[in-house]
C-alpha positions in Angstrom: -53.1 -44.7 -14.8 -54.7 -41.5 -13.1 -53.4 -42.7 -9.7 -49.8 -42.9 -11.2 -49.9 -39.9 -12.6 -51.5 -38.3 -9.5 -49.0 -39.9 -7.3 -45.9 -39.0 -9.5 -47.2 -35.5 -9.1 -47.6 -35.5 -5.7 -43.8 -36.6 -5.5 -42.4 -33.5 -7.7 -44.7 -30.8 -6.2 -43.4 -32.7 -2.4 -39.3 -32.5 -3.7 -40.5 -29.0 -5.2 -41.4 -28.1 -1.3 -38.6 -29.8 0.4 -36.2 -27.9 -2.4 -37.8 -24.3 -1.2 -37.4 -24.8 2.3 -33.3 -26.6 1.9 -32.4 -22.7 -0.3 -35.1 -20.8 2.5 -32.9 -22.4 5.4 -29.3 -21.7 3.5 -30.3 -18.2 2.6 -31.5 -17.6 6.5 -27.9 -19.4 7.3 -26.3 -17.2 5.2 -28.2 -14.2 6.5 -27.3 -14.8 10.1 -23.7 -15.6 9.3 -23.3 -12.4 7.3 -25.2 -10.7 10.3 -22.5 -12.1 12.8 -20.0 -10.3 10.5 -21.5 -7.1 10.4 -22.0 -7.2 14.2 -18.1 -7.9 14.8 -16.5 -5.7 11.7 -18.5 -2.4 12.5 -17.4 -2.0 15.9 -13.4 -3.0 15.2 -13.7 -0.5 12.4 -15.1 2.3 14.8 -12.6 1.3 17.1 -9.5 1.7 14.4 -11.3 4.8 13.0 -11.0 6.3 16.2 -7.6 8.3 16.3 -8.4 9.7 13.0 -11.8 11.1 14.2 -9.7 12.1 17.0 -7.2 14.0 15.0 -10.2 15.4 12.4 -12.0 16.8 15.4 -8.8 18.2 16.9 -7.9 19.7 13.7 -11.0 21.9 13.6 -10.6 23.5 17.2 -8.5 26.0 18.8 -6.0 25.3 21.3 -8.0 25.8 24.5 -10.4 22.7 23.5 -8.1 20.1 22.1 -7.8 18.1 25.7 -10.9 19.0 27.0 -12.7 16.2 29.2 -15.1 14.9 28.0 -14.1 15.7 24.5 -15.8 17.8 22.3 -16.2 15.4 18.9 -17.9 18.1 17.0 -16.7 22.4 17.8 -18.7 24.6 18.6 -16.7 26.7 16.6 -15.3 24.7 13.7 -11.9 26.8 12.4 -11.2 25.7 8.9 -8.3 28.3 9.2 -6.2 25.8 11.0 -5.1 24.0 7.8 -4.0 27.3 6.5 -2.1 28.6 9.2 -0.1 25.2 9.5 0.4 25.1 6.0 2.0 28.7 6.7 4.2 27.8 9.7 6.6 26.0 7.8 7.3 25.8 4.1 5.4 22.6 3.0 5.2 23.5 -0.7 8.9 22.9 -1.0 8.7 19.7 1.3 5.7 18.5 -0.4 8.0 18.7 -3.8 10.4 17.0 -2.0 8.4 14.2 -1.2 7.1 14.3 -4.8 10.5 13.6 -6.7 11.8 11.0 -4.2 8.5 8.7 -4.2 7.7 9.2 -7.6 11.5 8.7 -9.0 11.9 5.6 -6.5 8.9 4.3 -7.3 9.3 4.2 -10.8 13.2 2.4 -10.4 11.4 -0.3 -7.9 8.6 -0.9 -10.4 11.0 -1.4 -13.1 13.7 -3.2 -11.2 11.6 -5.6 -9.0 10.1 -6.2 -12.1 12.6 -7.4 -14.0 14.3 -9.5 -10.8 11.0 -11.2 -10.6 10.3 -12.2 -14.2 14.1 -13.7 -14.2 13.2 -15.6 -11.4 9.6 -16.9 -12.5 10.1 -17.1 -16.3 13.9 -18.0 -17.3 15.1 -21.1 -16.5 18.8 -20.8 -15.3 20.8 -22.8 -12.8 21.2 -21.4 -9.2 18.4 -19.3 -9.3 16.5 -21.4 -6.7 19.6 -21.0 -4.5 19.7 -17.0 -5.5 15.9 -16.5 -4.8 16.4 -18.1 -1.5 19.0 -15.7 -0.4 17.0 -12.5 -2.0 14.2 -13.8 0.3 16.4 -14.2 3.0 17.5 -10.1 3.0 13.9 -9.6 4.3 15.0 -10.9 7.7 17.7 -8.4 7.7 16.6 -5.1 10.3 17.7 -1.6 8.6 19.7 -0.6 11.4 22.2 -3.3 10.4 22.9 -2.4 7.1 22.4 1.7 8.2 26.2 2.1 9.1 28.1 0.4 6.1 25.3 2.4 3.5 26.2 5.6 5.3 30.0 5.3 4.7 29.5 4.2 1.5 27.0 7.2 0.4 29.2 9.8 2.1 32.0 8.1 0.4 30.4 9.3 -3.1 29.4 12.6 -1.5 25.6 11.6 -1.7 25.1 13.5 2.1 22.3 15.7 1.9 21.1 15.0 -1.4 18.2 12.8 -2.3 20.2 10.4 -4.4 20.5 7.6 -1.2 16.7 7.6 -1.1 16.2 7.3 -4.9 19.3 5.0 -6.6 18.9 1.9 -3.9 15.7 1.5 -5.7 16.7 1.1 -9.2 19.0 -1.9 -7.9 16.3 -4.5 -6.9 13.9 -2.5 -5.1 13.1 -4.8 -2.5 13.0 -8.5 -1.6 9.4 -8.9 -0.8 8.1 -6.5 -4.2 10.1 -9.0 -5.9 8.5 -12.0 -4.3 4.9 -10.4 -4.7 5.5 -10.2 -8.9 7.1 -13.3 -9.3 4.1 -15.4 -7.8 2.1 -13.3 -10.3 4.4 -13.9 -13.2 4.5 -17.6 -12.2 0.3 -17.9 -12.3 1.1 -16.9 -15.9 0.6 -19.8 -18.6 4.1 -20.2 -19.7 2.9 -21.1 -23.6 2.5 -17.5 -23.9 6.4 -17.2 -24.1 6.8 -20.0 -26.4 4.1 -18.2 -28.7 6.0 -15.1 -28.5 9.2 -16.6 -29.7 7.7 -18.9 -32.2 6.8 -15.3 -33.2 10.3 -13.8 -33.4 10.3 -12.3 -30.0 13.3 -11.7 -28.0 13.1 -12.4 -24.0 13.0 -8.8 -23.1 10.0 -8.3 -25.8 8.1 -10.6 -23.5 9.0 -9.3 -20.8 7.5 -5.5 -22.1 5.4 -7.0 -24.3 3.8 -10.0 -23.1 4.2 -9.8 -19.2 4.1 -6.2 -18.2 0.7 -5.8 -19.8 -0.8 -8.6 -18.1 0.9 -7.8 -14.7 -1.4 -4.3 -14.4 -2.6 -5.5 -10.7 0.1 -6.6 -9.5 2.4 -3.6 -10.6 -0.6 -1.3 -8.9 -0.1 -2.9 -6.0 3.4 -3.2 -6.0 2.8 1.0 -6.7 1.0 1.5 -3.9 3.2 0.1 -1.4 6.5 1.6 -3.0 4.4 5.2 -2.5 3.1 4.3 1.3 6.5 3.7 1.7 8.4 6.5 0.4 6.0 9.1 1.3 5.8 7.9 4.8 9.6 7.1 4.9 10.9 9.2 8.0 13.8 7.5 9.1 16.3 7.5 5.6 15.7 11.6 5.4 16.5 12.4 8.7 19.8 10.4 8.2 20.2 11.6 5.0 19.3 15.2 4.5 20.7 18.1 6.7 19.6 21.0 4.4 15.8 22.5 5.4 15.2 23.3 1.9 15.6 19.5 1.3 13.7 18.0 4.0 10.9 16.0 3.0 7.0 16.2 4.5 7.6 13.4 7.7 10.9 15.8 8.0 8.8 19.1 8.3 5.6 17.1 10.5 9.3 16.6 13.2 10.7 20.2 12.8 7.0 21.1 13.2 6.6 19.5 16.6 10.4 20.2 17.9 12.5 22.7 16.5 10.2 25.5 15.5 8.7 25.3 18.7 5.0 24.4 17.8 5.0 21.3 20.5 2.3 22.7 21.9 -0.1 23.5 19.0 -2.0 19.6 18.8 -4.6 21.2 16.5 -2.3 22.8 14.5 0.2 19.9 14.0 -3.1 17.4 13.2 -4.4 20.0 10.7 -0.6 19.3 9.1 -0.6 15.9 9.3 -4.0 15.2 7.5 -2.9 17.4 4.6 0.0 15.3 4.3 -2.1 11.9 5.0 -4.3 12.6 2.6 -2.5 11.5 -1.0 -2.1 7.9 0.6 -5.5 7.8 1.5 -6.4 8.5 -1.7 -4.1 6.8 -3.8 -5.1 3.5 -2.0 -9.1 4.5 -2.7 -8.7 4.9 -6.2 -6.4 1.8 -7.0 -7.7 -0.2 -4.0 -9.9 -2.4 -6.5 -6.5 -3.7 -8.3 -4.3 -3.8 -4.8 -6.5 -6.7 -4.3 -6.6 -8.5 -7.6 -2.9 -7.8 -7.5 -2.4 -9.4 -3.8 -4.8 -11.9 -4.3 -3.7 -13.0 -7.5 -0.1 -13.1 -6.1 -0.8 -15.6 -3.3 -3.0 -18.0 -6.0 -0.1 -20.2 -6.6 3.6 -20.2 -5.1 
């Protein structure tokens, strides 16, 4: 009976020993994997975080030292003066306004528009709308410059020319073919016996749709945000179509006349020092709400 017993115990301490050394060998796997990540992420992200230490560096200096060989990462003399002296060349208070009221306004009628395309398309049941999503999908292969010309007549047909209207109403129309695809993979990962629930309870299709949907769409509609304000804060080509007026140019408007027509080609440190400052509210909008961008894309691609 003692031999048994001995025996049986021999087996449990001898799977006890052969269980450490299976989790010892998958942590050490895991550890050199991870270590094989590391090794290959940290130089690719030195390498893409190069032109921005570039234009840091070059933002600090004066003119004489901006293409000096080998470059000088860190000034002797750092001149924190640049920013203010570049914000002073050119009058980007007013632009940054600008910028303001067109990304803000379009971003709120792309939020609310694609929003609504989307949740017809993943919620209702209606015939055609396969065929209709299909063709909503398709306008992504369309290039810009095609549909520049006929959106120019028609805008200086309603005498829109040099206001910000063409940048801001195109958005409260649809918004967008692929903001529209993003929600309505997130509104189709949705259990759809919330909707019956809500009308069992008396609500109407647009209460679910404010009600039910919106507040359970919060990632998605961040990062749907975020790229609606990349875009329109960035958005260089529409202005310069657009706008003719300088009090209405917009900051990627100013960072051009900055470079070319005021005759500061010449002043690199001074035109970096300008483009940081207006850099710097994407970079920041993106660190703050990059925790939901994820959830928002990743949630998106969970089921088509």
């Amino acid at each position: 009976m003692v031999s048994q017993e001995q025996t049986i115990s021999s087996q449990q301490t001898a799977a006890a020993v052969g269980r450490r050394r299976i989790s010892l060998r998958r942590r050490l796997r895991e550890s050199g994997l991870a270590l094989m990540i590391h090794l290959i992420l940290i130089p690719m992200a030195v390498l893409f975080l190069l032109p921005l230490a570039w234009m840091l560096s070059t933002s600090l200096k004066d003119a004489s030292g901006v293409f000096a060989f080998p470059p000088q990462w860190i000034p002797d003399l750092i001149r924190w003066e640049n920013y203010g002296l570049a914000m002073s060349v050119l009058p980007f208070g007013r632009f940054f306004m600008n910028t303001s009221i067109i990304t803000f306004t379009a971003m709120f009628g792309q939020l609310l528009s694609c929003s609504l395309v989307a949740f017809a398309f993943a919620r209702l049941r209606w015939s055609g709308r396969h065929v209709l999503f299909i063709i909503v999908l398709s306008t992504m292969m369309l290039p810009n410059q095609v549909t520049l010309i006929p959106t120019f007549l028609l805008f200086r047909q309603l005498g829109w020319l040099d206001t910000f209207l063409p940048m801001i109403v195109p958005a409260f129309f649809g918004g967008g073919p692929f903001l529209i695809f993003l929600m309505r993979q997130f509104f189709m990962t949705l259990p759809t016996e919330l909707d019956d629930a809500a009308r069992i309870d008396g609500c109407n299709t647009f209460g679910i749709y404010w009600r039910i949907i919106l507040p359970l769409a919060k990632p998605v509609m961040i990062a749907a945000a975020i790229f609606s304000f990349e875009s329109h804060w960035n958005d260089f080509f529409r202005p310069l179509i657009y706008l003719q007026s300088r009090e209405k140019f917009t900051l990627s408007l100013g960072l051009h006349a900055f470079n070319s027509d005021y005759g500061r080609g010449t002043d690199w440190h001074l035109l970096m020092a300008a483009s940081l400052v207006v850099m710097l509210p994407v970079i920041l909008v993106f660190f703050i709400a990059q925790r939901y961008f994820i959830q928002g894309v990743v949630f998106s691609g969970v089921k088509g």
